[in-house]
N, C-alpha and C positions, 0 to 999 in steps of 0.2 A: 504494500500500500504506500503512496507518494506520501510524502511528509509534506502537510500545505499548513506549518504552522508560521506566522510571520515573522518577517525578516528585518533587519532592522531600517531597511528604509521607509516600512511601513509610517515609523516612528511620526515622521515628516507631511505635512498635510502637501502631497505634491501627485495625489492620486486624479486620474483623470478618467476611471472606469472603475467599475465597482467589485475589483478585483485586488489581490496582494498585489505589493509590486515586484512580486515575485515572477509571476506573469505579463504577457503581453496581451494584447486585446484581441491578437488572431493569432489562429492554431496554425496557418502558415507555417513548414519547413521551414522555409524562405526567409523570415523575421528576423531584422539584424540593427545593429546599432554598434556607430563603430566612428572612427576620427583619421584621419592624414596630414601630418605635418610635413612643412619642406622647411630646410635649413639651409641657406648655400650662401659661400662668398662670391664678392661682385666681381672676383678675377677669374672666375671658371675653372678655380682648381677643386673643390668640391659641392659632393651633392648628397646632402642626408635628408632620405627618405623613410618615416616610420610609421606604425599606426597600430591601433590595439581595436579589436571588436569583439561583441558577444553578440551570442546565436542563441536566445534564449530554450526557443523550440527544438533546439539539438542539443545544449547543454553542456556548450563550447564558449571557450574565451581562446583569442589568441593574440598576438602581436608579432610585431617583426618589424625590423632596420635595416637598411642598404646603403653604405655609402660608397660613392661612385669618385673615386679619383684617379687620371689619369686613366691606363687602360685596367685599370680593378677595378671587382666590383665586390667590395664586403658584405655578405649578408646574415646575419642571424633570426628567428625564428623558432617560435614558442606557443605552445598548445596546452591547456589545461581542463578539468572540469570546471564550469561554471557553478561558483561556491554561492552562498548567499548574500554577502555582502556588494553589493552591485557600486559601492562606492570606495572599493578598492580597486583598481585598475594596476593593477599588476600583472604579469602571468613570466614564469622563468626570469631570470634578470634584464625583463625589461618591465620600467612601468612609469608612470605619467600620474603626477599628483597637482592637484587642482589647488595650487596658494589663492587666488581670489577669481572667483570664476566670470569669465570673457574678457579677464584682463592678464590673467597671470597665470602659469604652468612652469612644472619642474618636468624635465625630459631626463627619462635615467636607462641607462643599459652597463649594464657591469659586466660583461662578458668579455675573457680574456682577448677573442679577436677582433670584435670592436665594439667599444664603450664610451659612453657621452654624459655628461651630467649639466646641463643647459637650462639656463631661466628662460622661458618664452614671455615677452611682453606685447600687449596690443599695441599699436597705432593708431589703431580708428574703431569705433565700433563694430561688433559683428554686423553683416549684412545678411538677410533671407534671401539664397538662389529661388528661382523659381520652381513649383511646384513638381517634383519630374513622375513623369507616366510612360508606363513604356506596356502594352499588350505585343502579345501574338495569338493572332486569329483572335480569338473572344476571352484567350486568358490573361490577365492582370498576370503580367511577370516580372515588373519593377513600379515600384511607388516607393519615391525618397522625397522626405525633407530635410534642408539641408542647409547652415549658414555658413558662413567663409567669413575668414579674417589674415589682414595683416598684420607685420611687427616687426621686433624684433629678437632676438638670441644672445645673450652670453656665457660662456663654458668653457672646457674643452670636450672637441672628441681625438682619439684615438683609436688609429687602426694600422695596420701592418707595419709596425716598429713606430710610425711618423704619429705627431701630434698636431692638429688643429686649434689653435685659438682662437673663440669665436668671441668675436667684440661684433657692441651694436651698431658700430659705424663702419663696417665694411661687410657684414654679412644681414639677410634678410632672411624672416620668417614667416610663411604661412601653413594656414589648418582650415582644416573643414570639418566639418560635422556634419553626419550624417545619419539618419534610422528611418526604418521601415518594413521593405519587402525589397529583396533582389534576389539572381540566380545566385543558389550554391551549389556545389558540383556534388552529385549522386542520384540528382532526380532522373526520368525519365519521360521526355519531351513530348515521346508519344507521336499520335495524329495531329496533333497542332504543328509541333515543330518541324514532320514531314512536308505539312501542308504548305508552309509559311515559312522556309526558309528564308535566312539573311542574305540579301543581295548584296550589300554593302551599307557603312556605319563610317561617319565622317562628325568629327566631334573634337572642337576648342575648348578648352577649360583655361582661364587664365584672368587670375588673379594679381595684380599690381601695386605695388606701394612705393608711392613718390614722397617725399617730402612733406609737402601740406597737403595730399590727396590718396584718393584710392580708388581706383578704378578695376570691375570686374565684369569680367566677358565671357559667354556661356553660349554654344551654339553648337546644337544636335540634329544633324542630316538623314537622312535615307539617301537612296540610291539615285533616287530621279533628283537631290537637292532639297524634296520638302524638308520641310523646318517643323521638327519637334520640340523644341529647345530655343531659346533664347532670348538672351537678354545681356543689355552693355549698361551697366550703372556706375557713375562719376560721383564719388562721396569727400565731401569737402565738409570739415567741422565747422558750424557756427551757418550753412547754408544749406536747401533741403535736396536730396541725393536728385540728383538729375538723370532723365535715362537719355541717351545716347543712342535712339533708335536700332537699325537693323543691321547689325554689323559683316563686315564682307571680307574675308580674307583675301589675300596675294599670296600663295607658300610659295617659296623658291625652295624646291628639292631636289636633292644630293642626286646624279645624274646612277638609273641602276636602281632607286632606292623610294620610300614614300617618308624620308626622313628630314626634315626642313632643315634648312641653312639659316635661312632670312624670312621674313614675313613682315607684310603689312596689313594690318588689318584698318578699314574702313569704319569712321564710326559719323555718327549726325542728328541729329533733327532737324525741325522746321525753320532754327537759327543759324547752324551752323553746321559745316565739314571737316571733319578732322582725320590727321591719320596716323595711328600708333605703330610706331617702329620696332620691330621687333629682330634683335642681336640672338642668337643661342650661345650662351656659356658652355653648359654641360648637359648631357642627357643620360637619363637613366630610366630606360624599358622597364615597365611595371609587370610584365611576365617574366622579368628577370628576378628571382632572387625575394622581391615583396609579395607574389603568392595572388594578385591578379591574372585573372582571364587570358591567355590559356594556358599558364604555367603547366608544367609536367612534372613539378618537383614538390607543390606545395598549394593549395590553393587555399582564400580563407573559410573560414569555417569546419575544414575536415579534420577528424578526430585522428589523432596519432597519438591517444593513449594519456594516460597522465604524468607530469610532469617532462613531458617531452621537450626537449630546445636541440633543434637543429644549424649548424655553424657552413657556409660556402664560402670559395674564392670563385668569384668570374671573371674571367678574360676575355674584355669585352672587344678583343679584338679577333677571336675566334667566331664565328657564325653561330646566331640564335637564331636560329629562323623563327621559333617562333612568337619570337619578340615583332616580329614584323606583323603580328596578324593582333596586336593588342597594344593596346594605349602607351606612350610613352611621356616621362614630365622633362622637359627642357628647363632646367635654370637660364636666367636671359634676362640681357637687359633693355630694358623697351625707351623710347624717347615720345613725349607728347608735349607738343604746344610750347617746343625750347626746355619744356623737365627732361631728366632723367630719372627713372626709376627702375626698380627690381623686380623680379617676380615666377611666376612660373608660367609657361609655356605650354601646357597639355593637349597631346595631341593624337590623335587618331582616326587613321583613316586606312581601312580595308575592305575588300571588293571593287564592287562598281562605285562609281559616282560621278554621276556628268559633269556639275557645273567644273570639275578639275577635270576629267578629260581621260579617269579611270573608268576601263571598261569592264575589268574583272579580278577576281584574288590574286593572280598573277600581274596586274598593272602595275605598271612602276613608270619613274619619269625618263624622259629619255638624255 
């Protein structure tokens, strides 16, 4: 018989359904809530990538770090049962504790191949992305809501003998937050997903932090170009967040490859045209090593037993292939309106997709 006797988050009047908050409010496999932070300095010598989530319906927590210098890529990678304390965020030696929350986070990983202990500070208030929906055929297979913010970092990390020192005026951080419903890997797709296969998936996530501002741009394709997703918001303290209309990329990609060099992205309303320049510092494939879609080593949410931490070297100069068929986050520096700022660059695009000029999973630029 389950133990449904209450947990101490109970404690806290923050219930939104007339359930423990031991539970979530759908029996959804799928149910997850879970965070992504980036850390990188503004010279493109690194890129740390981390993020911890729970899976309530499965009874899973895990997290995991990657940091990307030069041609390595460090990863570690941690799987637990999901205990009752939902406000410990721990799992193996890594874990993220919340000093004053949407303002301030401690980032920790103590693992001898790589390890970080980092203050995260805001910039600017959290922002709400938009609302995300995603079906196939008739079935709901993603629903996320989700904020994003800018900041800053300072710590060290530490990984392969070399030390990083991160001060807040040469290195930039952002996170996001996210819960709901998405794919995790063991279901079976069935008649829908024969039905309704993926043609192609072309998707900007990119988050900015200038000086006095912050700018964030979200835009989710299909194959023909429809627009699932998007939205470009300019957030300026002391002024009310302005949106920036319907934003329109230029990628200049690596000749061979669907992997950006340069980018412009187009931003405007009914007052003005702008155009956000986009540099790449560093890149680091999120099927690489962080356990996204369509990793083959690790993905999130799947159980590898209790108290599980797994340790990788990658050589990112060795062929992932299937890094090319999943999202990857660019560190880069962008230019708007004489600024310069920081940020991350996420990008994904595989299959078809006209408005670029891809005709199928094998398209690449010429």
């Amino acid at each position: 018989m389950a133990d449904d006797r209450p947990v101490p988050l109970d404690e806290y009047p923050v219930h939104q359904v007339p359930l423990s908050m031991k539970h979530v409010a759908t029996g959804d496999r799928n149910a997850y809530d879970r965070c992504i932070f980036h850390v990188f300095d503004h010279a493109g010598r690194a890129l740390l990538v981390l993020g911890l989530g729970v899976y309530p319906n499965l009874g899973v927590i895990d997290a995991y770090a990657t940091l990307r210098t030069g041609d390595t890529l460090h990863a570690v990678r941690a799987c637990d049962a999901l205990g009752e304390d939902r406000m410990r965020l721990a799992v193996g030696p890594l874990r993220i504790e919340v000093a004053e929350p949407l303002r301030r986070l401690r980032l920790v990983c103590t693992d001898e191949q790589l390890s970080y202990d980092l203050t995260w500070t805001a910039a600017f208030p959290a922002l709400w992305e938009p609302h995300h929906l995603q079906r196939r055929g008739d079935r709901l297979t993603l629903e996320g809501r989700r904020f994003v913010q800018a900041g800053t970092a300072e710590g060290m990390i530490r990984a392969g003998g070399e030390e990083f020192p991160v001060t807040a005026a040469d290195w930039t951080g952002t996170r996001d937050r996210s819960w709901g419903v998405r794919p995790i890997p063991g279901e079976d797709g069935g008649p829908l997903a024969e039905n309704h296969p993926t043609e192609g998936f072309h998707w900007i996530w990119c988050p900015v932090r200038f000086e006095d501002r912050f700018l964030m741009v979200v835009t989710q394709e299909d194959a023909d170009g429809h627009r699932s997703l998007n939205d470009a918001t300019l957030v300026r303290p002391g002024h009310r967040d302005r949106q920036l209309g319907w934003p329109q990329a230029e990628i200049s990609y690596r000749s061979g490859t669907r992997h950006p060099r340069r980018a412009v992205v187009h931003l405007g309303d009914a007052r003005s045209s702008r155009k956000l320049d986009v540099e790449i510092l560093a890149s680091s494939p999120l099927a690489v090593g962080a356990g996204y879609p369509p990793a083959d080593d690790w993905q999130h949410g799947t159980w590898r037993g209790p108290g599980w931490t797994e340790r990788r070297t990658y050589d990112m100069t060795a062929p992932h292939p299937l890094a090319a068929y999943g999202v990857t986050d660019h560190s880069a520096r962008f230019r708007l309106d004489g600024r310069t700022g920081y940020g991350i660059f996420e990008h994904g695009s595989f299959g078809r997709h006209d408005p670029s000029g891809f005709t199928g999973f094998d398209s690449v630029a010429p």
